[in-house]
C-alpha positions in Angstrom: -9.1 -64.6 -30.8 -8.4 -60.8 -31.8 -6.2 -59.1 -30.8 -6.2 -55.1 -29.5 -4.3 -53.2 -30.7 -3.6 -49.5 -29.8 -4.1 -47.0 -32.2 -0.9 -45.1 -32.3 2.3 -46.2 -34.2 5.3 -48.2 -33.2 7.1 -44.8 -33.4 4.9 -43.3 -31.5 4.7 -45.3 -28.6 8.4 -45.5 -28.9 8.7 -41.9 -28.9 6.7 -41.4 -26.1 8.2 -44.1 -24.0 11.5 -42.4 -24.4 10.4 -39.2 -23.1 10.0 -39.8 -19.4 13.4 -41.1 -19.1 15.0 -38.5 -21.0 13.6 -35.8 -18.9 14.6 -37.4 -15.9 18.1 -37.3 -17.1 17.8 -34.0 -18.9 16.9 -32.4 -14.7 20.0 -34.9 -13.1 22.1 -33.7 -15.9 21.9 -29.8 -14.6 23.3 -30.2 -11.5 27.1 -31.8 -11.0 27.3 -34.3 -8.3 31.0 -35.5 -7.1 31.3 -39.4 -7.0 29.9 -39.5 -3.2 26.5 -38.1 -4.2 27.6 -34.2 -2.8 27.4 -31.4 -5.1 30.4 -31.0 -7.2 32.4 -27.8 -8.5 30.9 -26.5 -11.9 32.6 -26.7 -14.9 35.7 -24.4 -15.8 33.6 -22.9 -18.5 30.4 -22.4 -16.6 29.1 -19.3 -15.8 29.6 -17.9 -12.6 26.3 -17.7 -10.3 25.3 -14.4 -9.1 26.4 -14.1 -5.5 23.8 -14.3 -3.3 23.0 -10.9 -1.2 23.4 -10.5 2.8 20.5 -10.8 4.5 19.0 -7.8 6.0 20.5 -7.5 9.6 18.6 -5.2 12.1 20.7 -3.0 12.9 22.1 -2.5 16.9 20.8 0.4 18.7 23.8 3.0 18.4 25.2 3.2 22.4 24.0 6.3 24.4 27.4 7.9 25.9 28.3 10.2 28.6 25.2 10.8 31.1 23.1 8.7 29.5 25.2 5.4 29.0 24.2 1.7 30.3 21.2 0.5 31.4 18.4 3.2 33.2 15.5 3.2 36.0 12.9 5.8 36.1 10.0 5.5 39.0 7.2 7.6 39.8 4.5 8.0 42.4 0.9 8.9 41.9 0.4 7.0 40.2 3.0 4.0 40.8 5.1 3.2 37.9 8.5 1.7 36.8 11.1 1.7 33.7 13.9 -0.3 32.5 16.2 1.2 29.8 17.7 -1.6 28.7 20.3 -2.4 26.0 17.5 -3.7 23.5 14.2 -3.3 25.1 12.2 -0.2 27.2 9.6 -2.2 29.9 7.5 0.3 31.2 5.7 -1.5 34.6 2.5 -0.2 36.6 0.7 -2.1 39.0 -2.7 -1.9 37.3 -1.7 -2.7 33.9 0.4 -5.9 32.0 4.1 -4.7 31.6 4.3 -2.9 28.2 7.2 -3.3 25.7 9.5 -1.9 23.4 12.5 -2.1 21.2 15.1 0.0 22.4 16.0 2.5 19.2 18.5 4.5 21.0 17.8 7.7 22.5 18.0 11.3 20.4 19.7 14.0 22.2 18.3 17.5 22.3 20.5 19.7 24.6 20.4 18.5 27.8 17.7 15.7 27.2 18.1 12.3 25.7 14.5 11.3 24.5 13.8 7.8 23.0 10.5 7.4 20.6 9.7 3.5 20.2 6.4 1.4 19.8 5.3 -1.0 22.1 4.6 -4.6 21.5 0.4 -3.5 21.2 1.2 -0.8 18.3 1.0 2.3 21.1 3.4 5.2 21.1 6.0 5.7 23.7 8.3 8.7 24.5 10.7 8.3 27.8 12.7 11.8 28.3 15.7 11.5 30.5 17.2 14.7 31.5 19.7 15.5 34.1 18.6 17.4 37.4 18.1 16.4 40.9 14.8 14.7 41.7 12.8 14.0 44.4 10.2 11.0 43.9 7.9 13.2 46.8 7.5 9.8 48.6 11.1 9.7 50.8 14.2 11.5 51.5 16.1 10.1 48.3 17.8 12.2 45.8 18.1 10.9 42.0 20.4 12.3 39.5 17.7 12.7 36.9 14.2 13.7 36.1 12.3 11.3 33.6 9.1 11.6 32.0 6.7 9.0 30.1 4.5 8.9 27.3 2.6 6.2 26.8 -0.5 6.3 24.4 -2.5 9.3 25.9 -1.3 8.9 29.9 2.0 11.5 31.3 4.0 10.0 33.8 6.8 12.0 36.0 8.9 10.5 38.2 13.0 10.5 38.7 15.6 8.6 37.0 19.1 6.7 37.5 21.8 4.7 36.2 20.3 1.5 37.2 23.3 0.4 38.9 23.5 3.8 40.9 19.9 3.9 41.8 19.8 5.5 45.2 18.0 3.0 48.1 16.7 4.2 51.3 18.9 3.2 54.3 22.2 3.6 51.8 24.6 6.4 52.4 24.0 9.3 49.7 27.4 9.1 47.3 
């Protein structure tokens, strides 16, 4: 009977069986573990870790104030359309067309006119300019506090404005 015999040393083989094991303690080794398996607090002498920095935070919309606080409603006629200022979005609503929508950046003033410039959810431009001045939507016998006008890609809308929760509503006594 022969026997095999494999061609590296008895030191060798030693060597090499050692080297799995002692890695896998040399990685267990580098992090501290308290007696219940948690991580435990690094040595007095260890160096302290960088500190880990905040993570970006969009910022909130700064709040409009004075004519153009809280949430807004513009309409038009000819054609039909619809807004909604709200806190964080702009929804701009026509019959013929999927509601488009926008993050609410806060609107600019310039003079008289508070104008916000976002980008809808498809990637199109959108300008709303709110300015204060009685309207008419041509349509009925109401009176708004505002005028409004819409950009939205290419079209111009026109229409009349409010603070949504003094819209005026036909039938209801004019304040």
């Amino acid at each position: 009977m022969r026997a095999v015999f494999n061609a590296k040393s008895a030191p060798a083989r030693l060597r090499d069986a050692l080297i799995v094991p002692a890695l896998i303690l040399g990685l267990t080794a580098c992090q501290p573990q308290a007696p219940d398996g948690d991580q435990a607090e690094a040595p007095a002498d260890a160096p302290t870790p960088a500190p880990t920095p905040p993570q970006a935070v969009a910022p909130e919309p700064p709040a409009p104030t004075g004519p153009f606080a809280g949430e807004m409603r513009a309409v038009g006629t000819e054609p039909f359309w619809g807004l909604r200022i709200a806190t964080t979005e702009i929804t701009l609503e026509r019959p013929d067309a999927p509601p488009s929508k926008a993050p609410n950046p806060g609107p600019s003033l310039d003079g008289e006119q508070a104008i916000w410039r976002t980008r809808t959810a498809d990637g199109g431009d959108m300008m709303i300019t709110l300015w204060q001045a009685p309207c008419s939507d041509g349509m009925s016998d109401l009176t708004y506090a505002y005028q409004a006008r819409v950009q939205s890609g290419d079209e111009t809308l026109s229409g009349c404005a409010g603070k949504a929760d003094a819209m005026p509503r036909e039938g209801a006594a004019a304040p």
